[in-house]
C-alpha positions as CSV (number, residue, x, y, z in Angstrom):
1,X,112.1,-62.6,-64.7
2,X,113.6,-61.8,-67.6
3,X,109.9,-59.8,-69.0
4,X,110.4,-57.4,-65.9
5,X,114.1,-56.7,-66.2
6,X,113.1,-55.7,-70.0
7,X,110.6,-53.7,-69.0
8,X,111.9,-52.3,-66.3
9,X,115.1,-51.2,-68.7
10,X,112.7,-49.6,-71.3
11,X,111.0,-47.5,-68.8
12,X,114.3,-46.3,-67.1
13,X,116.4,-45.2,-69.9
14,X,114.0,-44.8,-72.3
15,X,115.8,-46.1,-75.5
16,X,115.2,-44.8,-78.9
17,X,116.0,-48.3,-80.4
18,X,115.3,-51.5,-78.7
19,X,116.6,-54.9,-80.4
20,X,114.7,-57.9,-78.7
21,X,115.4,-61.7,-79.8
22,X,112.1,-62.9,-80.9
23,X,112.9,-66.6,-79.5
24,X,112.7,-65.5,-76.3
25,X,108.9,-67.4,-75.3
26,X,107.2,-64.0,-73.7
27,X,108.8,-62.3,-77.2
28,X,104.6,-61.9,-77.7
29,X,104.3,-60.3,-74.2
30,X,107.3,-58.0,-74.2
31,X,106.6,-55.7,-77.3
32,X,103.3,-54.3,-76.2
33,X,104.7,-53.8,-72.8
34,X,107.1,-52.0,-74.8
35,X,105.0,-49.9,-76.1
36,X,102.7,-49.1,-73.2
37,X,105.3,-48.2,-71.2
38,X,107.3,-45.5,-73.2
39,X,106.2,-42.2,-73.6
40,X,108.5,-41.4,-76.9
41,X,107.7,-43.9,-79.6
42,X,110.6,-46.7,-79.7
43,X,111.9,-48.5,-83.0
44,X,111.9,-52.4,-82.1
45,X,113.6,-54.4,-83.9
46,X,113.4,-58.3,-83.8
47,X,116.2,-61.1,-84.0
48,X,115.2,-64.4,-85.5
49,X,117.5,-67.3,-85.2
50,X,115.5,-69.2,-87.9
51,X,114.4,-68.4,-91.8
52,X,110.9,-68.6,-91.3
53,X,109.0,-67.5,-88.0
54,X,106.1,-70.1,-87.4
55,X,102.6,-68.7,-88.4
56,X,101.5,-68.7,-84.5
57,X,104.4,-65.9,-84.1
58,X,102.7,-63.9,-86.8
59,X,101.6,-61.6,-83.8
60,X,105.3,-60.4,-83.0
61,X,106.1,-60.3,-86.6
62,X,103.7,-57.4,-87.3
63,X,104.7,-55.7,-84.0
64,X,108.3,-54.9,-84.9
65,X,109.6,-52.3,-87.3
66,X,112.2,-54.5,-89.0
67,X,113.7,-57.9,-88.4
68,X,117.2,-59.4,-88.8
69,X,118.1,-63.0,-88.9
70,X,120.4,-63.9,-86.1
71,X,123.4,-65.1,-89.0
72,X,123.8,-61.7,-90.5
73,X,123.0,-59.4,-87.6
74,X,126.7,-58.0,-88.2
75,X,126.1,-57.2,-91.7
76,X,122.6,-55.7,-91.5
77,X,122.4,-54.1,-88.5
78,X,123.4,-51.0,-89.3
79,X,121.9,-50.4,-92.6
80,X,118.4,-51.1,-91.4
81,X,118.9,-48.9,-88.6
82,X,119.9,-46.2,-91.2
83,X,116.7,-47.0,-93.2
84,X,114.5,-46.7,-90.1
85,X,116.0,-43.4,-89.3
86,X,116.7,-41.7,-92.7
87,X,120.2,-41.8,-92.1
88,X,122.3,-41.1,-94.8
89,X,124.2,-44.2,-96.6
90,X,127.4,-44.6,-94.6
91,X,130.7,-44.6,-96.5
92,X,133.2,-47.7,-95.8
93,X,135.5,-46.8,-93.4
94,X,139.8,-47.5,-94.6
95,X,141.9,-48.0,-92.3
96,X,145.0,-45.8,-92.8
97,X,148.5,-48.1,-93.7
């Protein structure tokens, strides 16, 4: 199942960062599996394909350290991740003519 392949991933290599769509329906399982299984503390960030999450999901919303909408994953993955980590701001990258 798609819950024990997760797991099982988490637990082998251990990932700093894990980014876990929150549609997925054992999304309320998965995190504190997550977190039970990991000796280092992991950063879990959610994907939401809709605005608003329901109230019901309220559970998974207060179990992950950020959350991105789906639409404008491209544009804010990367700065959130440098919030969460106290990265520095990066600079925009030129392409040389």
């Amino acid at each position: 199942s798609i819950f024990e392949e997760t797991i099982q991933l988490v637990v082998s290599h251990q990932p700093d960062l894990v980014l876990l769509y929150l549609g997925m329906l054992s999304a309320s399982m998965i995190i504190p599996a997550i977190v039970l299984s990991t000796a280092a503390s992991v950063v879990i960030v959610g994907m939401s394909s809709v605005a608003s999450v329901p109230s019901q999901a309220e559970d998974v919303l207060m179990a992950v350290d950020a959350l991105l909408h789906k639409e404008t994953l491209l544009q804010d993955f990367v700065p959130i991740v440098s919030a969460l980590y106290g990265w520095p701001k990066f600079r925009e990258f030129s392409h040389p003519d």
